[in-house]
C-alpha positions in Angstrom: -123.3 -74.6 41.1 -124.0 -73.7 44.6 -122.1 -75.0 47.4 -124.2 -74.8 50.8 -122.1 -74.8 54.0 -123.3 -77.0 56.5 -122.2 -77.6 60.2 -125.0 -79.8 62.2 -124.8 -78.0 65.0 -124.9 -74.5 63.9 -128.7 -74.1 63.6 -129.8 -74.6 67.1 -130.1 -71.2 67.7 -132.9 -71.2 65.4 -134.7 -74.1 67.0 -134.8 -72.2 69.9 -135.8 -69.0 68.2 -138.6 -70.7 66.2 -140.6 -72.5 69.2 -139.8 -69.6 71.6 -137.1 -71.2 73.3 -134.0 -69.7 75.4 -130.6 -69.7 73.8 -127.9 -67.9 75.8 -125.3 -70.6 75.1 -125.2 -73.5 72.8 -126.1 -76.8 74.9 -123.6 -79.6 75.7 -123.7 -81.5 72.7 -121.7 -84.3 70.9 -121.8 -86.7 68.2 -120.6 -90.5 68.9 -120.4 -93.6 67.9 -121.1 -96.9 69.0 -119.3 -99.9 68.1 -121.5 -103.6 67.1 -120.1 -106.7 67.4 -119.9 -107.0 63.8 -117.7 -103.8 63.1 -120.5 -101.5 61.7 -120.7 -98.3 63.5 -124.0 -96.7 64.7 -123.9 -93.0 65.6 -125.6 -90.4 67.7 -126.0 -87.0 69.6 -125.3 -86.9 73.3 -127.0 -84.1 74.9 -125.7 -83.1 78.3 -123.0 -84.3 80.3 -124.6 -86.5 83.0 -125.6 -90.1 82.3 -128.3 -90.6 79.4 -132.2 -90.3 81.0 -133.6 -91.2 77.8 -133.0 -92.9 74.5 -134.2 -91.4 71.1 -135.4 -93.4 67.8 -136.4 -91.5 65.1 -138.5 -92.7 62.2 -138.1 -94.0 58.8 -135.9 -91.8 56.5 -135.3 -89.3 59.3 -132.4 -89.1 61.5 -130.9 -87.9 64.8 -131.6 -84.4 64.5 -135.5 -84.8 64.3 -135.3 -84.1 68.0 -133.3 -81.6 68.1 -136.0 -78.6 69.5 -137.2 -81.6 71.6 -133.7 -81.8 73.3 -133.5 -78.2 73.7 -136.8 -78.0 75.4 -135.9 -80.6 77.9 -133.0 -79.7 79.2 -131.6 -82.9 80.2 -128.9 -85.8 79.0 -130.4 -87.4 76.3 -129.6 -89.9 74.0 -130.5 -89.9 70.2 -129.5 -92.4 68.0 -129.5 -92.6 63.9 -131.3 -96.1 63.2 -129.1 -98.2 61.0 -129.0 -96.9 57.4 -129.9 -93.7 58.5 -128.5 -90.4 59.1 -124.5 -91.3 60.2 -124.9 -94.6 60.8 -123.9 -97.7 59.3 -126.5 -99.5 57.0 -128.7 -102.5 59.3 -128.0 -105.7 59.0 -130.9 -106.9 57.1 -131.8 -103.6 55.4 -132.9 -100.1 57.4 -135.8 -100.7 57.4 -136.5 -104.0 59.5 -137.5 -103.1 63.3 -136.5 -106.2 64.7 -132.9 -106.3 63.2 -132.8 -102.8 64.4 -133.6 -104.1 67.8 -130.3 -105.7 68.1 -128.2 -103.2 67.1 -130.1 -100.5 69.3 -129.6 -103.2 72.4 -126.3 -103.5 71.9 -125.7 -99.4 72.0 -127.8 -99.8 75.1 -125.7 -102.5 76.8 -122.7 -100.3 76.8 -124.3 -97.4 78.9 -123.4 -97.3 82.3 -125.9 -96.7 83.8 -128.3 -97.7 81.7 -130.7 -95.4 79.7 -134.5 -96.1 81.8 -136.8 -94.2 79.1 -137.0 -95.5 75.8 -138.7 -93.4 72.8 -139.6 -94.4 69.9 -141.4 -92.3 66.8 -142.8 -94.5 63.5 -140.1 -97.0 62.5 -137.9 -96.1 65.7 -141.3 -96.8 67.8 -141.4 -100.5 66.3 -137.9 -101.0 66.9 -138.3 -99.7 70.3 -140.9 -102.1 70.7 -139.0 -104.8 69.9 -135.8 -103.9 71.9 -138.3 -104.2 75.2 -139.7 -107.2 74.3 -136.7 -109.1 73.5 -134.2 -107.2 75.6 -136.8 -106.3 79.0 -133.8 -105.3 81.1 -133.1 -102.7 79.1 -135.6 -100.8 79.0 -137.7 -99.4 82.4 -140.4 -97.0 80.8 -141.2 -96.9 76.7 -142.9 -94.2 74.7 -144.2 -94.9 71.3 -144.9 -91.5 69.2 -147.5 -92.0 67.0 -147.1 -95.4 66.0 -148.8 -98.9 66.5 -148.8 -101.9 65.3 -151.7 -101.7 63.6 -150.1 -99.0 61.2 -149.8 -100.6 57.8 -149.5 -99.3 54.5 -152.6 -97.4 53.8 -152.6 -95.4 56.8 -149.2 -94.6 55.5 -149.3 -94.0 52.3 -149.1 -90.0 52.0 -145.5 -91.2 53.8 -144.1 -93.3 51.6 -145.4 -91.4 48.5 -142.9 -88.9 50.1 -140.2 -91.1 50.8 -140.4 -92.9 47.5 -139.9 -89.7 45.5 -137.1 -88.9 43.2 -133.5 -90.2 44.0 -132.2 -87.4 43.5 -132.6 -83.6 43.0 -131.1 -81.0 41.3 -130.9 -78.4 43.3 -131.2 -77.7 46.7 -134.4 -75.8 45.5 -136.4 -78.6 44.1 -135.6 -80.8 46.9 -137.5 -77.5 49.2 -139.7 -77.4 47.0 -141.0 -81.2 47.1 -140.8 -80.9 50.7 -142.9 -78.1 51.3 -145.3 -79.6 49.2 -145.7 -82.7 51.4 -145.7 -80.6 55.0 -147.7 -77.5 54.1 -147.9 -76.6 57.8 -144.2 -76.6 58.8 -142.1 -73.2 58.4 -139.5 -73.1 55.3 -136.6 -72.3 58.4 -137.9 -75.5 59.8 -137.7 -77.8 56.5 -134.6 -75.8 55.6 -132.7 -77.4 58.6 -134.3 -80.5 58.5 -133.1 -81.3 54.6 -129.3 -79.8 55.5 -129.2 -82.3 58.3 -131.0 -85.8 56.1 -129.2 -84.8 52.8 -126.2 -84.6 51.2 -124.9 -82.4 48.2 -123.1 -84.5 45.6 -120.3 -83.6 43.6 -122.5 -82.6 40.2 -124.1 -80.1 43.0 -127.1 -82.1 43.1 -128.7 -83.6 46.4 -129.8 -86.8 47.7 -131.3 -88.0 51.2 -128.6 -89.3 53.8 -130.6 -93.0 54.3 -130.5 -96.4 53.1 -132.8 -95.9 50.1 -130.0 -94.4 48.0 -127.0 -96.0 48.9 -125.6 -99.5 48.0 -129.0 -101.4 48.5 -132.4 -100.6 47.8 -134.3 -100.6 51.5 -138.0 -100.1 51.6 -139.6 -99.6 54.8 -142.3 -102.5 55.7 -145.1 -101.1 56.8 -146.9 -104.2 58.2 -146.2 -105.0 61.5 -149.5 -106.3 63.0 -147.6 -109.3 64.4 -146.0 -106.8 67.4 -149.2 -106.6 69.0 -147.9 -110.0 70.5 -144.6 -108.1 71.9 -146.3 -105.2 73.1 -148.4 -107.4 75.1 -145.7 -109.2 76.7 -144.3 -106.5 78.5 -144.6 -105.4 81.8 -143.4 -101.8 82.2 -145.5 -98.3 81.6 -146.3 -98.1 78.0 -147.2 -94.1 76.5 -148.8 -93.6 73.5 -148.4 -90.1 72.3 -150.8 -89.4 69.9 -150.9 -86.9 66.7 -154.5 -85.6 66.4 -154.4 -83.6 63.2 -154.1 -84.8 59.2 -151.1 -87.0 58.9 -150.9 -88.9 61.8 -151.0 -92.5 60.9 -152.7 -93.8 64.3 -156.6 -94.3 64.5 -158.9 -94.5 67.0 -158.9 -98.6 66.3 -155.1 -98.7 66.7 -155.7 -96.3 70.0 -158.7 -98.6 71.1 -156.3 -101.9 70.5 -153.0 -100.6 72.1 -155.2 -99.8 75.8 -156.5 -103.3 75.5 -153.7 -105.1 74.9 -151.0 -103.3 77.2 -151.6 -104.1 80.8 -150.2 -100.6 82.3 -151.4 -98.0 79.2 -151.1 -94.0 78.8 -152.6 -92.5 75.8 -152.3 -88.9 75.5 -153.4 -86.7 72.6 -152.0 -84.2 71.0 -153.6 -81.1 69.1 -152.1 -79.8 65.9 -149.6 -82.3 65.2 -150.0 -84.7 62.9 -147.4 -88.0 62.5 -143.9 -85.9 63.4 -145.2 -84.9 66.5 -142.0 -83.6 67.2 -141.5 -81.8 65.1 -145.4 -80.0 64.7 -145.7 -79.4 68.4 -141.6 -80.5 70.3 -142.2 -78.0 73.0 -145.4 -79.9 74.1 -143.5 -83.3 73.3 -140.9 -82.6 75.4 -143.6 -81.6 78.4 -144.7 -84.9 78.0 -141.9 -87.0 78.3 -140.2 -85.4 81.0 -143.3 -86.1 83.2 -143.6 -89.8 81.9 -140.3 -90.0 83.0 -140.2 -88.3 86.3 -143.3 -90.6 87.3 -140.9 -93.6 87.1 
């Protein structure tokens, strides 16, 4: 059996290396956690040292780390959280996969920073949720940017994702679980899907693996993909609204959902992106990165 060493934050030099990025010292970086009023614990990474300019949600069955060559290209304190059920975090309150449950947990993280985070990002499920935190929670939340994600998403757009996520429950070896990766993101580099499996897996005693979220622990969690209802929420808000578009196979937006989203948001952005398909940042996080630091600097 193989034993794989792995310490979260020794790959960032490859990140950097990868996307062309400088790398003189390792960046300020922390993991935390957040206390909820119920006792469950929801963790993060805390880039930089100054107070948090923007808050991260990754997608379904990802985690934290997702943005990690997105961090590094911006250069600033940033926040990015593992959803409930995912990653380090505790599991959600009414599964991991349930945006608006999500919402209040994410709310009550974003409560307890002084001062408050004014950029919230969202990619996939963490997109919905963030959707939901500013509609329910407006205060919180001063500028939102959705990453490839609607509500018109549903489950045939997104069913090359969850023929993915609902693979095996667990593999082997290290190996096969590359292996079935690769096969669903031909595109990405083996360094990149190397890093991205030690940091959303763990190795089990027998030396086989299994993914960190909520599918495989004490509850069976599906993500719902049918969310059309939100178009409501995302009406009702009054702040900038950016949808950041991927252009290439995978991306689960449509020109419908693109169409819907600038006529039912009253101050829209859309801005596409080339060669990236739904993990925009992780296809193209140098360009991401570009584009929310000016999203946020127009504020």
């Amino acid at each position: 059996m193989e034993n794989i060493f792995y310490d979260e934050f020794s790959m960032l030099h490859e990140n950097a290396e990868e996307f062309g990025l400088p790398f003189e010292q390792a960046p300020v970086l922390r993991r935390e956690e957040f206390a909820l009023s119920d006792g469950r614990l929801l963790s993060g990474l805390r880039w930089g040292d100054q107070p948090v300019s923007m808050t991260l949600l990754h997608g379904g069955a990802q985690n934290a780390h997702t943005w990690d060559t997105v961090c590094l290209a911006l250069g600033r304190s940033v926040l990015a959280l593992d959803l409930p059920g995912h990653g380090h975090s505790d599991g959600g309150a009414r599964g991991a996969g349930d945006p608006v449950s999500n919402a209040l947990d994410i709310a009550q993280v974003l409560e307890g920073l002084q001062p408050k985070s004014p950029l919230l990002v969202g990619m996939s499920l963490g997109g919905l949720t963030a959707i939901s935190v500013a509609a329910t929670k407006p205060h919180l939340v001063a500028r939102l940017v959705l990453v490839d994600i609607t509500p018109g998403v549903n489950r045939e757009k997104a069913n090359h994702i969850t023929a993915f996520v609902n693979g095996p429950a667990t593999f082997p070896s290290f190996d096969e679980l590359l292996k079935r990766t690769k096969e669903f993101n031909p595109t990405r580099s083996e360094s990149s899907l190397r890093r991205g499996i030690l940091h959303n897996a763990l190795q089990l005693e027998d030396g086989s693996w299994q993914w960190r979220y909520a599918r495989h622990r004490d509850v069976e969690a599906p993500l719902p993909l049918d969310h059309g209802s939100r178009w409501d929420d995302l009406a009702s808000l009054k702040i900038p609204v950016l949808l950041v578009r991927g252009m290439s196979s995978g991306s689960v937006v449509d020109d419908d959902d693109e169409a819907k989203f600038l006529e039912v948001v009253t101050d829209a952005t859309v801005i596409r992106v080339e060669g990236a398909g739904h993990s925009i940042q992780g296809d193209r996080p140098v360009e991401l990165a570009k584009i929310l630091a000016t999203f946020a600097d127009e504020a």
